[in-house]
C-alpha positions as CSV (number, residue, x, y, z in Angstrom):
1,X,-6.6,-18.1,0.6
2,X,-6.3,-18.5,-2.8
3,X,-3.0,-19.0,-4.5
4,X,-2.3,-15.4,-6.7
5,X,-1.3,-11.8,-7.0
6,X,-3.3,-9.2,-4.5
7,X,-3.6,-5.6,-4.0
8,X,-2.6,-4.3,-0.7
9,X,-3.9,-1.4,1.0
10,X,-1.7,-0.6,4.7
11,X,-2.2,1.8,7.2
12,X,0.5,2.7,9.8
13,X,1.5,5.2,11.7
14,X,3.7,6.9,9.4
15,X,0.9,7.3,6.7
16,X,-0.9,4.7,4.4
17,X,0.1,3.7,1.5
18,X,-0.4,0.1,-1.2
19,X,1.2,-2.5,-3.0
20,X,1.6,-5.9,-4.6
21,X,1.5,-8.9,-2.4
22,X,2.0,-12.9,-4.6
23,X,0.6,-15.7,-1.9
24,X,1.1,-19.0,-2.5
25,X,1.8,-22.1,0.2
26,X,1.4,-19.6,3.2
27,X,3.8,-17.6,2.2
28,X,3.3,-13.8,1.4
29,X,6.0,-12.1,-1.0
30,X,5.7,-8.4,-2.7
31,X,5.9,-4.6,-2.6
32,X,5.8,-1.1,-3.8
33,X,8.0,1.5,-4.7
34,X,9.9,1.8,-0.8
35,X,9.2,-1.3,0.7
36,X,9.9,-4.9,0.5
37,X,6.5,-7.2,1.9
38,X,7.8,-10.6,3.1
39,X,5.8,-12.5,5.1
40,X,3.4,-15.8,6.0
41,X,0.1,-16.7,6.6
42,X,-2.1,-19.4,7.8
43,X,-6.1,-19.9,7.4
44,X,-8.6,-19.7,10.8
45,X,-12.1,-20.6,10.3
46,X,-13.2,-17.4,8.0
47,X,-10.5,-15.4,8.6
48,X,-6.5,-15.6,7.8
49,X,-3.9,-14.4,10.2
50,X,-0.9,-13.2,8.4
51,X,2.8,-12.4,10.0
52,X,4.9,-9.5,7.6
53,X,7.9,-7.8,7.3
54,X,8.7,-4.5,5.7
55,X,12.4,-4.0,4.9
56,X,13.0,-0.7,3.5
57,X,14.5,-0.7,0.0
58,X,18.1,0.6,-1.0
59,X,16.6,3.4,-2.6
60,X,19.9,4.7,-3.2
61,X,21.3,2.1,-4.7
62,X,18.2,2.4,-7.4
63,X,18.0,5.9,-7.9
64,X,22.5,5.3,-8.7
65,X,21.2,2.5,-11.2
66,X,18.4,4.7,-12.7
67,X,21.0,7.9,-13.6
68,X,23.5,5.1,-14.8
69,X,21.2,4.1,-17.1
70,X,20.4,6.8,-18.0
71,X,23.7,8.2,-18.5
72,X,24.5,5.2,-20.5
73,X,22.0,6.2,-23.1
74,X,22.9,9.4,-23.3
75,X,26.4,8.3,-24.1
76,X,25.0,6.3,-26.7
77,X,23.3,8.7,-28.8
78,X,27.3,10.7,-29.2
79,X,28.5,10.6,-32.6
């Protein structure tokens, strides 16, 4: 496999859904907007076998950052 930045498509059983995946030296790193994709692979003849992991991401902890933010610039716009 070629060393670079893919598109993902996934289906599971909770839906489908796609993302970013960056492979380089067998490994597998990347994600969208809820989940985390961490993970390995190794080349077989034609085909490539590939072992991931989809931690879910703090959402919470982004959306706190996002109204932070945005209550920050808010601020900053008071005379």
């Amino acid at each position: 496999m070629r060393q670079g930045l893919y598109k993902v498509n996934f289906h599971t059983v909770h839906g489908t859904g796609c993302g970013v995946v960056y492979v380089t030296d067998g490994k597998m790193r990347g994600g969208n907007s809820a989940f985390a994709f961490i993970g390995t692979y190794v080349g077989e003849g034609d085909s490539i076998k590939v072992k991931i992991s989809t931690p879910a991401l703090q959402r919470r902890s982004v959306l706190q950052a996002a109204v932070r933010a945005r209550q920050n610039h808010a601020d900053a716009g008071r005379p």
